[in-house]
N, C-alpha and C positions, 0 to 999 in steps of 0.2 A: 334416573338410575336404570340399567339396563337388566331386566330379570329373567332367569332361565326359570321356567318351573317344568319339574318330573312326576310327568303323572304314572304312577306304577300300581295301576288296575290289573297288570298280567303281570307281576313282578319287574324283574331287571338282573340281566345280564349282560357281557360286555358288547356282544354281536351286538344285541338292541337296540345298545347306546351307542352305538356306531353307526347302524341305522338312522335313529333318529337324527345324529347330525348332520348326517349326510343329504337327511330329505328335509333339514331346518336350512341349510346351503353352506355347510362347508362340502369347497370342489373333490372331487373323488381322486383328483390329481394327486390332493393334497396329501391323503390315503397314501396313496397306489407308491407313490416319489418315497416316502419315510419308508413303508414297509422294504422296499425297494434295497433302497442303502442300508438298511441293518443287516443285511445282508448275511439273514439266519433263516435262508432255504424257505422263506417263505411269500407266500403269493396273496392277493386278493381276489375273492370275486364278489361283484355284486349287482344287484338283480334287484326289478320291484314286483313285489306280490301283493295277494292279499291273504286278507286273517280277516277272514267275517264278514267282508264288504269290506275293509277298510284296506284301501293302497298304502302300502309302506315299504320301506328298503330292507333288501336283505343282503347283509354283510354276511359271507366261509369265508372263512382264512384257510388256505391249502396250506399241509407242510410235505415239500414235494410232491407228490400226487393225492395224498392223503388226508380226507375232510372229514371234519368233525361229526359227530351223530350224536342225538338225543341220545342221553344216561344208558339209558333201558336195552335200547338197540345195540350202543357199544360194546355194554359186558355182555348182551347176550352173545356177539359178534364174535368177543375176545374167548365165551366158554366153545363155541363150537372151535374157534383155531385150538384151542388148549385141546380139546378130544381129537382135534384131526393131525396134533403134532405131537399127542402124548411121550409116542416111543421114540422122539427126537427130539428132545430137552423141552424146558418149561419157556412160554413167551414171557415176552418183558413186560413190567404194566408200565401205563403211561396215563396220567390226568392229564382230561382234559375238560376245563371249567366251562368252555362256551356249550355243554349239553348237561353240566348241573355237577360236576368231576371236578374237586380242588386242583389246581395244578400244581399246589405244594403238597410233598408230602414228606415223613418224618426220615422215611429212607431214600438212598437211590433206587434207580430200577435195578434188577441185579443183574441183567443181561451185560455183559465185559464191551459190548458195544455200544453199547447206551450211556452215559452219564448223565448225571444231573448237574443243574445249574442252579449253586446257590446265589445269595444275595448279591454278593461282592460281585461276580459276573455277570450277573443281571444290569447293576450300577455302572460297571464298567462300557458293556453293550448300549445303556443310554446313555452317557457322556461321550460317546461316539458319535451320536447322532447329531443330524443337523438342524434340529429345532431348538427351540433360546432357552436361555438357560430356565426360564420361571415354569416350562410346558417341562421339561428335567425336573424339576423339582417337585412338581406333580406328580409325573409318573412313579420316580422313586417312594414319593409320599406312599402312593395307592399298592406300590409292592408292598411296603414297610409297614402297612396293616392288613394287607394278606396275610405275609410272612408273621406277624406276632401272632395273632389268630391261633395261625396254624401250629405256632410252638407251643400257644400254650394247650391247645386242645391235644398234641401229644407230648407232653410234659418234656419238653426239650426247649433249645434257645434259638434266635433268631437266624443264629451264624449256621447252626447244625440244618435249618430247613434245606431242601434241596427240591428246586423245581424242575420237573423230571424235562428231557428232551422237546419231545414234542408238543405237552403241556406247557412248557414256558417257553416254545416262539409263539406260540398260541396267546397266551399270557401277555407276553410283550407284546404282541399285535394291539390284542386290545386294548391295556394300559398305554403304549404310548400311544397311539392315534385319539383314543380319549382323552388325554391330557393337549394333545395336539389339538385335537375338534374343539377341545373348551374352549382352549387359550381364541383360535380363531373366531368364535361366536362373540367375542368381547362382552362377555356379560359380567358386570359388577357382582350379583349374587343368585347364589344357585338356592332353589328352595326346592325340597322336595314332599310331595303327595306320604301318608301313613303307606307299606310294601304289604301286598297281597304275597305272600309266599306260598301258597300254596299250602301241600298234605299231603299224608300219606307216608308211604316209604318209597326210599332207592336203594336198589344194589348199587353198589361201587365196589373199588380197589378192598377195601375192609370189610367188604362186606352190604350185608341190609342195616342201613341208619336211617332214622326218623328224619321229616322233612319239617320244616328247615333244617340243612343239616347243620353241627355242631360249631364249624367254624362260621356259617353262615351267621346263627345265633348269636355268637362272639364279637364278629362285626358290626352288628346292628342291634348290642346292646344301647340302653334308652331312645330306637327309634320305636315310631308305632308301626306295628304292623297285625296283622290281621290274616286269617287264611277264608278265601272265598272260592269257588267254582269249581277247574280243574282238580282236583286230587295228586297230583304231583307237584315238584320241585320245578318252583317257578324263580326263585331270586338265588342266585347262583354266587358262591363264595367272591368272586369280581366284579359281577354289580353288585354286591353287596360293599367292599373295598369301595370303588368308586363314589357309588353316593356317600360314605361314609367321608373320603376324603373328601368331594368338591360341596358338599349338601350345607348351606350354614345352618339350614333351619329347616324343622319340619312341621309343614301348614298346609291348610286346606285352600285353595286356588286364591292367591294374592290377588289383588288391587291393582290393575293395570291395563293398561293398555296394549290390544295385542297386536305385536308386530309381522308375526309370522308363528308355523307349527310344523312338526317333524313327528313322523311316525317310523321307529325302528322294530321290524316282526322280530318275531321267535322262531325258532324251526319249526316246532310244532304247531298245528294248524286244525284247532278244538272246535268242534260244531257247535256257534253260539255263544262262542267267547272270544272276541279280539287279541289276540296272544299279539300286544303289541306293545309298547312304552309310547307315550309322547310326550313331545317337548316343547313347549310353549315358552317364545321367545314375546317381552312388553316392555314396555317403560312403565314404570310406577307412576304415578298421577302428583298431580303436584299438590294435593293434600296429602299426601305419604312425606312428602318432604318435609314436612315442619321439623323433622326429628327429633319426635319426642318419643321414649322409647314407648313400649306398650307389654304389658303384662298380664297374666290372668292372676289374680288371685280366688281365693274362698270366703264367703261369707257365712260365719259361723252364728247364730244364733238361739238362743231360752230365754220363755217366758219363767218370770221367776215373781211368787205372791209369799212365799212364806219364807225367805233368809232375810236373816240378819244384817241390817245394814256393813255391819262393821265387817261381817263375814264375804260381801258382796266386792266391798273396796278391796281383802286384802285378793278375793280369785282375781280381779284384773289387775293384781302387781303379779302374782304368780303366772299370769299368764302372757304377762311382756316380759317377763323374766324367762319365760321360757320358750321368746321368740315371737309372739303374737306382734302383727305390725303394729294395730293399735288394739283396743278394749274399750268400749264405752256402753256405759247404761242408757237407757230409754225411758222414763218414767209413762206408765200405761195406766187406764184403768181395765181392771179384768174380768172376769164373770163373778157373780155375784156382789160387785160393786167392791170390790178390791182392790186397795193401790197397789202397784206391783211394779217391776221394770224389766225390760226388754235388754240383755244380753246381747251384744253383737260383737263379736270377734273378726277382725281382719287377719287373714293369714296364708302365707304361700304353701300352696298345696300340698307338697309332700311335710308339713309340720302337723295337716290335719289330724291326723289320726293320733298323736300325741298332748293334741292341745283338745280334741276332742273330750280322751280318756279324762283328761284334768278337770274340765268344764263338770263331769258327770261325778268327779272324786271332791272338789271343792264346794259345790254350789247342791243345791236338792233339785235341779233338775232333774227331770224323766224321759225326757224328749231333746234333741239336738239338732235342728236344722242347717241342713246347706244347701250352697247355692255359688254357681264359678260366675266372677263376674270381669269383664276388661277393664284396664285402667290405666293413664297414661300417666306417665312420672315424668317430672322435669330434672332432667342432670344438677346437681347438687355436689358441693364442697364447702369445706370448712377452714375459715378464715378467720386468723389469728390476730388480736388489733391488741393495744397493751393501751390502758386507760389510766387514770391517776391513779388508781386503786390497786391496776391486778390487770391479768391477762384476761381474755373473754373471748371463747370462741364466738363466730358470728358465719351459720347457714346459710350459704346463695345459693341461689336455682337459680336457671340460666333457659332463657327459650329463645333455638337458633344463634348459639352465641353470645345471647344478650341478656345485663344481668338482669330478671323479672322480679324480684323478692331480695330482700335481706333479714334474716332474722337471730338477736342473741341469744344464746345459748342459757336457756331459764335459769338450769343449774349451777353455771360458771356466776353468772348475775347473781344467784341467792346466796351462793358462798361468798362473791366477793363484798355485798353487802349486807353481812352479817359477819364478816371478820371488820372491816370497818364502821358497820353502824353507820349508813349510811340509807337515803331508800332504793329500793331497787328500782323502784322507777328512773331514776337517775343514773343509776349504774348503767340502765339499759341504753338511756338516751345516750351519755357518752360514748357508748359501745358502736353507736350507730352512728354516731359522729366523728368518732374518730376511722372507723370502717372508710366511713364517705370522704375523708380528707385522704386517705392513704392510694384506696383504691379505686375510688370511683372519679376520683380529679385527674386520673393518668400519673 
């Protein structure tokens, strides 16, 4: 299997990720021919630098003579036009995300010559193009959680955003040549690195907002991220879209073998910090293949010397009751020559803190240890065999396809041999005999 990984030690923005593609090997052609035909006034250039010692590509998108600038620059830019044109009307604003500037915003520009371009036009302008329909479908994807983002952080709906002029060829520059650059890398699955975003604050169109800014936040709810070095707005409302859209997963440097890397810069170029993204193009190893999924769970534990046995039995019914994978006791000796038992709970981690609480409400523990551990589970279903008696579910796990285990259903087995008075050992054997003539004969 072929994997991209996104390492966003400088965050992620669209430019970046355009970089990096460009210097993983998709042709610049490839770029230059789509921007080309969308034929919404806008140009490429690109250039290689460095950021720190490290060479990397740097993608401007021009919209007619006019290039994008870091956040900071641009309003500083737009307040001195605004005092140099005071007493001849107000200028237009215009986002632009590739310097950290949503390119959605709740309004149009209000200048009579400027419009904005909502969704539908946006959609329209990629269905025009001439890349296939799966790299369309991306792109629209990675608009379509811009645009919610953006509705809901200004309490409006998706049809109402409006991506302002030069903001969204901007926008579509990068969306669709990212969705183009993916498709052309042929990678199976994109995993992405926890995103340094950065800190601090930006001036923007609204104003001074905290960094991450707000729609940024919105898009990259449940990834991880983290703010280190720089003090600014490093992961921009479009890389933030984009990993959201192509990312399946987010891990710390997969298991693979590598085939190739890409390094896309940032505009900015920080003394001592790589203002870069890279992209690490592998094949997975062929022990990643077995496909068995893999998980973390929590390992909850108490030593327990003074409860009551009966009181012990019924916290691990309350606590698969209330979601625990399993519960099982550990018979210990303890300090002072004590029989006691050992408490261990299995449980996926956001159940923690619930099944925690319980563990400390049930039981006289004082203490609660944890501890995250991996674990591979084999894909499992439930299969239905009907015996002289009664129905009986019957559990298969499967590894690679193939069936590894079969096991009946304890509980269908105790009911149905004890409505018939029969032993359950018997129940079970049929259970698995009939299972094996149905299913396992072809």
């Amino acid at each position: 299997m072929r994997i991209a990984y996104l390492d966003c030690f400088s965050g992620m923005s669209g430019d970046m990720f355009l970089g990096a593609l460009l210097d993983a090997g998709v042709p610049a052609r490839v770029f230059e021919e789509t921007v080309a035909a969308m034929n919404i006034g806008a140009r490429l250039e690109i250039s290689r630098v460095s950021r720190s010692g490290i060479a990397a590509v740097k993608v401007d998108v021009y919209v007619g003579e006019e290039k994008e600038l870091p956040r900071e620059e641009y309003w500083e830019q737009q307040g001195h036009k605004q005092e140099h044109h005071h007493d001849h009307g107000h200028p237009h604003e215009h986002g632009n995300d590739r310097t950290g500037e949503s390119p959605a915003l709740a309004k149009p520009a209000p200048a009579p010559h400027r419009h904005g371009r909502g969704l539908q036009e946006i959609k329209a302008i990629i269905s025009g193009t001439t890349i296939s329909a799966a790299a369309k479908n991306t792109a629209v994807a990675i608009f379509e959680a811009l645009g919610r983002a953006e509705a809901k952080i200004h309490n409006t709906t998706i049809e109402h955003i409006h991506f302002h002029e030069v903001g969204a060829a901007d926008a579509l520059v990068d969306i669709v040549c990212a969705a183009l650059g993916a498709e052309a890398l042929g990678v199976d699955e994109w995993v992405c690195s926890p995103l340094n975003v950065g800190g601090g604050t930006v001036k923007c169109a609204h104003g001074t907002l905290p960094v991450p800014a707000p729609a940024t936040v919105e898009l990259l709810r449940s990834a991880p991220v983290y703010s280190s070095g720089p003090q600014v707005e490093l992961v921009t409302p479009t890389g933030a879209a984009i990993v959201k859209t192509l990312a399946r997963r987010f891990a710390p440097f997969p298991q693979m073998k590598i085939l190739g890397t890409g390094y896309g810069a940032g505009t900015r170029d920080f003394p001592g910090h790589a203002n870069v993204v890279r992209l690490t193009l592998g094949e997975s190893q062929p022990s990643l293949e077995a496909d068995v999924p893999q998980e973390t769970i929590a390992v909850l534990e108490a030593n327990l010397d003074d409860l009551n046995p009966q009181v012990f039995g019924y916290a691990m019914e309350r606590l698969l009751e209330e979601g625990a994978l399993e519960a099982f006791g550990t018979p210990v000796q303890m300090k002072k020559s004590r029989p006691g038992m050992v408490l261990t709970v299995l449980a996926r981690p956001e159940d923690v803190p619930r099944l925690t609480k319980l563990i400390f409400q049930e039981t006289t523990t004082l203490g609660v240890r944890r501890r995250d551990e991996r674990r591979q589970v084999l894909p499992r279903q439930w299969m239905m065999v009907s015996t002289q008696w009664g129905d009986v579910r019957v559990k298969v796990a499967s590894l690679n396809g193939t069936v590894s285990n079969s096991t009946p259903e304890y509980e269908d087995c105790r009911r149905v041999a004890a409505e018939h008075h029969v032993p359950l050992k018997s129940v079970m054997q049929e259970a698995l005999r009939v299972y094996a003539e149905k299913y396992r004969s072809g």
